[in-house]
ZAMAR-280157 format. One record per residue (C-alpha): x negated, y negated, z negated; residue in one letter. Coordinates in Angstrom, 3 decimals. Example, Ala and Ser with C-alpha at 12.3 -4.5 7.8 and 13.67 -1.06 7.14 Angstrom:
2
-12.300,4.500,-7.800,a
-13.670,1.060,-7.140,s
//
This chain:
359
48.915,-22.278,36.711,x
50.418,-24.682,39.274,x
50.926,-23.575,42.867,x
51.073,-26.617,44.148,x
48.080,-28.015,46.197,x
47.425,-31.246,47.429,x
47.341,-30.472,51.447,x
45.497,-31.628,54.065,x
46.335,-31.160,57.944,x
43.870,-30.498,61.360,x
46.315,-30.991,64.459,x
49.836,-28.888,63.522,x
48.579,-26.809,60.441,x
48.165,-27.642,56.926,x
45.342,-26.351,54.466,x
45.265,-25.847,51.265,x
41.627,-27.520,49.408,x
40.949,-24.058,47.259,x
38.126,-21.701,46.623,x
38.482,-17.998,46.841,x
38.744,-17.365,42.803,x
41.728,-19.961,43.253,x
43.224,-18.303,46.129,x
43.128,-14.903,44.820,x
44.891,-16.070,41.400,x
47.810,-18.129,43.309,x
48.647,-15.025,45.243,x
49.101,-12.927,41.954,x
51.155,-15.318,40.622,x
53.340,-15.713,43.485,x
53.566,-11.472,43.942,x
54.172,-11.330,39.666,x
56.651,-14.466,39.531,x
58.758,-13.405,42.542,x
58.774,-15.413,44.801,x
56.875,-13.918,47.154,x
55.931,-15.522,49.849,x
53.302,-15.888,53.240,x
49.490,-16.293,53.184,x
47.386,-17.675,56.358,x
43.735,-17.989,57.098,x
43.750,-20.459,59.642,x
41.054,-20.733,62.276,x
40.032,-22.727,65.612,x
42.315,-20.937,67.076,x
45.049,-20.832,65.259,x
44.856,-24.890,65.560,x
45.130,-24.891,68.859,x
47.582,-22.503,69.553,x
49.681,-24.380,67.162,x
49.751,-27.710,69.057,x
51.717,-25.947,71.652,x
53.662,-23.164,70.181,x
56.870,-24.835,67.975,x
57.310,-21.363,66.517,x
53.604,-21.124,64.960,x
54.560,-24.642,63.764,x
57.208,-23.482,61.696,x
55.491,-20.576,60.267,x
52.859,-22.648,59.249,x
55.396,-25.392,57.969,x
56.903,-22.488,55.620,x
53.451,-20.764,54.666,x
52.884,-20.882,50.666,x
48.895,-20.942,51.206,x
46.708,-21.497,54.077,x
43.432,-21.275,53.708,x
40.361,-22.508,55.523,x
38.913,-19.683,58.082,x
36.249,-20.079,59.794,x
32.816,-22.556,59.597,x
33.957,-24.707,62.510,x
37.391,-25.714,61.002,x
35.928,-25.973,57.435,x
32.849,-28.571,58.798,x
35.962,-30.502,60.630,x
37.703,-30.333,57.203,x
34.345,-31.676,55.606,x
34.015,-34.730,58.471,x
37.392,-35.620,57.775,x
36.285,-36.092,54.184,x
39.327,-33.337,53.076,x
37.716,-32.008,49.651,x
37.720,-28.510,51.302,x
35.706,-26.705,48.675,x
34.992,-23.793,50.745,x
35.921,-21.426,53.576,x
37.734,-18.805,52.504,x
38.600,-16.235,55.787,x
41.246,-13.599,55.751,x
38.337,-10.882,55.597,x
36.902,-12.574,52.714,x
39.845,-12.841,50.651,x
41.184,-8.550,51.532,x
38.377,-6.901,49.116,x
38.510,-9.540,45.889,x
42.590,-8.663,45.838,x
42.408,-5.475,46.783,x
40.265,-5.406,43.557,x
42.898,-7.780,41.657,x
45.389,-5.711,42.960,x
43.596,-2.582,41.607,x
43.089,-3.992,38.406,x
46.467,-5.358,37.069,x
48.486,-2.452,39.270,x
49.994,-4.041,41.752,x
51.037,-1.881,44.510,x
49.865,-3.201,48.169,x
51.178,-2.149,51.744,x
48.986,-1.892,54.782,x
50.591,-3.095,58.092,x
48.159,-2.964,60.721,x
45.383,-1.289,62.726,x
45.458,1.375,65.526,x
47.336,4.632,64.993,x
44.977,6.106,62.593,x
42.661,3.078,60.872,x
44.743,2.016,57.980,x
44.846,5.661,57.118,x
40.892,5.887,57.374,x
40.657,2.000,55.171,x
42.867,3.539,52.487,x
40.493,5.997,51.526,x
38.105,3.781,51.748,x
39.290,1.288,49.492,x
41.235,4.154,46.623,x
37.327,5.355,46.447,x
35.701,1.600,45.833,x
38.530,0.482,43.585,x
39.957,3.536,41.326,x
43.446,3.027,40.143,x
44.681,1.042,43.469,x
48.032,1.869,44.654,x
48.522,1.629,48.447,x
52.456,2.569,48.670,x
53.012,2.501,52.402,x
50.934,2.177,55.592,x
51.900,1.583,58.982,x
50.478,0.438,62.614,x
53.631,-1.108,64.322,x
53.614,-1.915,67.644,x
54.416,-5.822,67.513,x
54.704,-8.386,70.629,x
53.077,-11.276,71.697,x
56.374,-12.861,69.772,x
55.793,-11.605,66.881,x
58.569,-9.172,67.301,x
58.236,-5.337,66.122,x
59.551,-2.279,68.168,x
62.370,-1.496,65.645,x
61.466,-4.226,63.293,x
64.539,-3.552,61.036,x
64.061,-0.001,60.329,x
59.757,-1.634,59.712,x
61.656,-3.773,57.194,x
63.647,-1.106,55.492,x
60.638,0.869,55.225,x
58.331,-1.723,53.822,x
61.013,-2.433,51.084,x
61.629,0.954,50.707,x
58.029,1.523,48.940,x
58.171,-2.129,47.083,x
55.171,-3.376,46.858,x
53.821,-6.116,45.510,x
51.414,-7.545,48.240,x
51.550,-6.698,51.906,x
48.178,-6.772,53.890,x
49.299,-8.061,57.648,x
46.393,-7.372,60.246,x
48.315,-6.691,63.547,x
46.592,-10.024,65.267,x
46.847,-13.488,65.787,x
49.710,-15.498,66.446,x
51.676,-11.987,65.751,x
50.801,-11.611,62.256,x
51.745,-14.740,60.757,x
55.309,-14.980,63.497,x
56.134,-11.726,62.317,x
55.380,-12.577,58.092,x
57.527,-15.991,58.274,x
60.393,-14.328,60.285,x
60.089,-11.428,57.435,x
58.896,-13.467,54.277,x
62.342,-13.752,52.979,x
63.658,-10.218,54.144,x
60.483,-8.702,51.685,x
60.683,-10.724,48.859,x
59.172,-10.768,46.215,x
56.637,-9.353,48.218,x
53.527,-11.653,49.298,x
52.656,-11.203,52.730,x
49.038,-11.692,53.187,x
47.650,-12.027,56.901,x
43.923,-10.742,56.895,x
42.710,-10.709,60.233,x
40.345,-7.381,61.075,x
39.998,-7.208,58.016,x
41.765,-3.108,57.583,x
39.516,-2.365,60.709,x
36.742,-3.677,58.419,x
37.740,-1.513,55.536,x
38.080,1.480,57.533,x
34.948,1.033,59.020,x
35.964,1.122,62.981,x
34.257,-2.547,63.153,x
31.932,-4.277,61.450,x
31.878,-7.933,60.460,x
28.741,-10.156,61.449,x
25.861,-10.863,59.966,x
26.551,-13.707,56.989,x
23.976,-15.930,58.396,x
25.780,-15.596,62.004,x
29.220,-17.306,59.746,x
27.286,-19.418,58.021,x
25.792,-21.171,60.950,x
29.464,-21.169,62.093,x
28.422,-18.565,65.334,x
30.701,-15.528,64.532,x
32.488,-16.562,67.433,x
29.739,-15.622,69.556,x
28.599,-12.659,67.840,x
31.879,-11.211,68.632,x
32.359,-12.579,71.771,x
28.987,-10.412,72.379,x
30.466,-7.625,70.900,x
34.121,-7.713,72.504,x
33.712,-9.539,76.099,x
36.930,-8.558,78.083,x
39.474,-9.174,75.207,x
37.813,-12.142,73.958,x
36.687,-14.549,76.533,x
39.244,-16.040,77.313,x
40.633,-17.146,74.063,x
36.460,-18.403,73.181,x
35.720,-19.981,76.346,x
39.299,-21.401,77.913,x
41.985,-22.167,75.165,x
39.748,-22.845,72.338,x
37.651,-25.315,73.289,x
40.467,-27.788,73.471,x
40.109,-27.908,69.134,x
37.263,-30.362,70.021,x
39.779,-32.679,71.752,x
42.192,-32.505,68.819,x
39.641,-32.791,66.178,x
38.623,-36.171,67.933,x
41.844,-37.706,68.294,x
41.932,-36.999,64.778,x
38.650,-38.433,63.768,x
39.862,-41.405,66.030,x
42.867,-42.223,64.609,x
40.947,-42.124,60.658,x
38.216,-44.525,61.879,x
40.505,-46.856,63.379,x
42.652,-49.575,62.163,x
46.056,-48.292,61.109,x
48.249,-49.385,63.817,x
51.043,-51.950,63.178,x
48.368,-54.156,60.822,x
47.876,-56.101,63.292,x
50.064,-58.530,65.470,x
48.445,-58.936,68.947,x
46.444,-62.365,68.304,x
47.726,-65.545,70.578,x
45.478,-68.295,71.177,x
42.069,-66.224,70.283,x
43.454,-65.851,66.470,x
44.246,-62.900,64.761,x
47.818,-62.675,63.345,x
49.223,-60.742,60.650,x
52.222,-58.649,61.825,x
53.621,-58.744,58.446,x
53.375,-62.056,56.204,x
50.889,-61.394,54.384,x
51.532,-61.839,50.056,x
51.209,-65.052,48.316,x
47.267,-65.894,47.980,x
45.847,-68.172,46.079,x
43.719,-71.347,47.210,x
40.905,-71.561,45.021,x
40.170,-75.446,44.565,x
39.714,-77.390,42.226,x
43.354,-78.443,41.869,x
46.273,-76.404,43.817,x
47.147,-73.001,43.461,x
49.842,-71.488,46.309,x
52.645,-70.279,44.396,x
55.990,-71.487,43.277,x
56.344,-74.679,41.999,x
58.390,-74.676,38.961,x
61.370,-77.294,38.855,x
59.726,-79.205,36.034,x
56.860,-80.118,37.772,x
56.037,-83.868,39.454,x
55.320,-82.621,42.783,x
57.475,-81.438,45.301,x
56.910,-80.429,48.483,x
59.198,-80.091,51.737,x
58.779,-77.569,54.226,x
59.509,-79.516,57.448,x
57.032,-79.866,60.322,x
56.210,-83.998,59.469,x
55.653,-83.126,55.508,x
53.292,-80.762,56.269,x
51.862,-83.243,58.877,x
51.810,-85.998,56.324,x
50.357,-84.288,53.476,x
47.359,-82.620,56.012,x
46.581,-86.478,57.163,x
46.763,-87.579,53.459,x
44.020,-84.449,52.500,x
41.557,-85.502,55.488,x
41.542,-89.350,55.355,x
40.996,-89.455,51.811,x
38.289,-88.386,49.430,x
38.716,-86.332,46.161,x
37.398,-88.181,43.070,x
35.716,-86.761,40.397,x
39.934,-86.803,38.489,x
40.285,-84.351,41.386,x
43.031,-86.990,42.556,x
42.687,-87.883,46.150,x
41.101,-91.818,46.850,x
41.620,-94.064,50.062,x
38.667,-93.531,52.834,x
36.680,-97.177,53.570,x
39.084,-98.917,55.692,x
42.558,-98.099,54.226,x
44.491,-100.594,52.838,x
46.009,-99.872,49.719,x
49.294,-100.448,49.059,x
51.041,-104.010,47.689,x
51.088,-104.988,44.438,x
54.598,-104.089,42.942,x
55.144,-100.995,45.658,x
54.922,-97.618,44.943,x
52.313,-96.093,46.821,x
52.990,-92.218,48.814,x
53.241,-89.169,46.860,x
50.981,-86.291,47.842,x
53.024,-83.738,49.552,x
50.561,-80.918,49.708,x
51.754,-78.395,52.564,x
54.056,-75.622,52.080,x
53.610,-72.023,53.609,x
56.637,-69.753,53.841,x
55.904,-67.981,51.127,x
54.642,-70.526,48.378,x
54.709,-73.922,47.055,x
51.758,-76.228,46.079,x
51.602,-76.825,42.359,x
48.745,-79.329,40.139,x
48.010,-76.439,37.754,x
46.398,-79.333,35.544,x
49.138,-81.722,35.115,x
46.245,-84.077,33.360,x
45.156,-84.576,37.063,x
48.631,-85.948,38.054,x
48.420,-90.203,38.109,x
//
């Protein structure tokens, strides 16, 4: 199969329109091809710290999947009319490839959790899916940067045990600075941010309700549950994702900019000429006259003006051909009487597309 998705974009970060089956069989492939590779779940948050941190822009500019977390960001996706089949959040995704993972032997690496936790979610996990192979577990102490205490000898240990997939949980913006400054360092390894989700799987938190997600709550559930250390991320930074969710709404229900030329004298004017279109009467058709044909036309200012006071004053027959209005004189005997000079645009001549027409 293909890895290649057709993206979409809220704000600064791109994601990727894919269920969970989908998800879960692009991130084998990239662990069994080689190529390795970084996984992100994105979420409200992760939008908006992205508008203002360039570094989360890159990592998210290099990930090879991000996928929809959280019900807010995937009923944005759905208003922006993205195709986002479903949402698909870093704790979702950790048990169904553990399981993969378990089933096809591919060793996996758990980075994350307090002293203590990925320990307790290993044993966890060997006893729900026999014949897993966690290789390596750690709990680094990583900064706000995304940097690690002694990230090299982290590195050297990590690649040390080679595993195939590497479960990231050390928090948000730190997980996913610290897999795209690594990504190439620990391939072929995929490195697979997953939110809580060892904390999950070692049972030192629990997830809410399904019902509280679906609704697209969570937020508050754990807001209840964790006050101090999240209120200010739920009630202060994130609420600015409505602002940059409507800007982006805006700009799809508007206009394109650039269509349009400001209009002078109360008309609306094409800033670009517009293509050759066709004049639906019963005799001319705008487009190029070919050099065989009777009529010509000019393109000065008094041929067009001629040709406009020709169309008005006279009256078409049923020929098509245009007759003198009561009260012109028609020309001498013996003299040749005006050519119709139909008026030329920029773009296009004026052509008798029935030549039987012409006197």
């Amino acid at each position: 199969m293909t890895l290649e998705t057709p993206r979409v974009r809220i704000g600064q970060v791109p994601l990727d329109p894919v269920t969970l089956t989908e998800a879960v069989d692009r991130i084998v492939e990239l662990a069994r091809s080689g190529r390795g590779g970084t996984v992100f779940t994105p979420n409200v948050d992760h939008i908006v710290v992205a508008d203002e941190n360039p570094a989360f822009q890159d990592a998210y500019a290099n990930v090879s999947l991000s996928l929809v977390d959280g019900t807010p960001v995937f009923w944005a996706a759905r208003l922006l009319r993205f195709g986002i089949p479903e949402k698909v959040s870093g704790s979702d995704l950790f048990e169904p490839l553990v399981e993969r993972a378990a089933r096809e032997g591919l060793p996996v690496f758990l980075l994350g959790g307090l002293p203590g936790v990925a320990e307790m979610a290993r044993d966890n996990l060997v006893a729900r899916h026999p014949g897993l192979r966690v290789v390596g577990l750690c709990a680094p102490r990583i900064d706000a940067a995304g940097h690690a205490e002694d990230e090299a000898a982290l590195v050297e240990t990590i690649r040390a045990t080679e595993p195939a997939i590497v479960f990231v949980a050390c928090g948000a913006p730190k997980s996913e600075l610290f897999s795209d400054r690594q990504r190439a360092a620990l391939r072929p390894a995929v490195l697979v941010c997953v939110g809580a989700a060892i904390d999950f799987a070692a049972g030192t938190a629990q997830r809410a309700p399904r019902w509280v997600s679906r609704v697209g709550l969570e937020w508050a559930y754990r807001l209840a549950r964790e006050p101090r250390r999240l209120a200010r991320r739920y009630l202060l930074r994130d609420p600015k994702f409505l602002w940059i969710f409507a800007r982006q709404l805006t700009d799809a229900l508007v206009p394109a900019r650039g269509r349009l030329a400001p209009p002078a004298e109360g008309q609306v004017a094409f800033a670009e000429e517009p293509p050759r279109s066709e004049v639906r009467g019963p005799a001319l058709v705008a487009e190029e006259a070919p050099a065989e044909s009777g009529l010509t036309a000019r393109g000065d200012a008094g041929s067009a003006a001629q040709s406009t006071s020709a169309l008005v004053s006279g009256e078409p027959s049923h020929s098509g051909v245009v007759q003198p209005s009561a009260g012109t004189t028609p020309p001498a005997h013996g003299t040749s009487a005006p050519s119709l000079q139909p008026a030329q645009s920029t773009t296009a001549r004026a052509q008798v597309t029935d030549e039987s027409q012409v006197p």
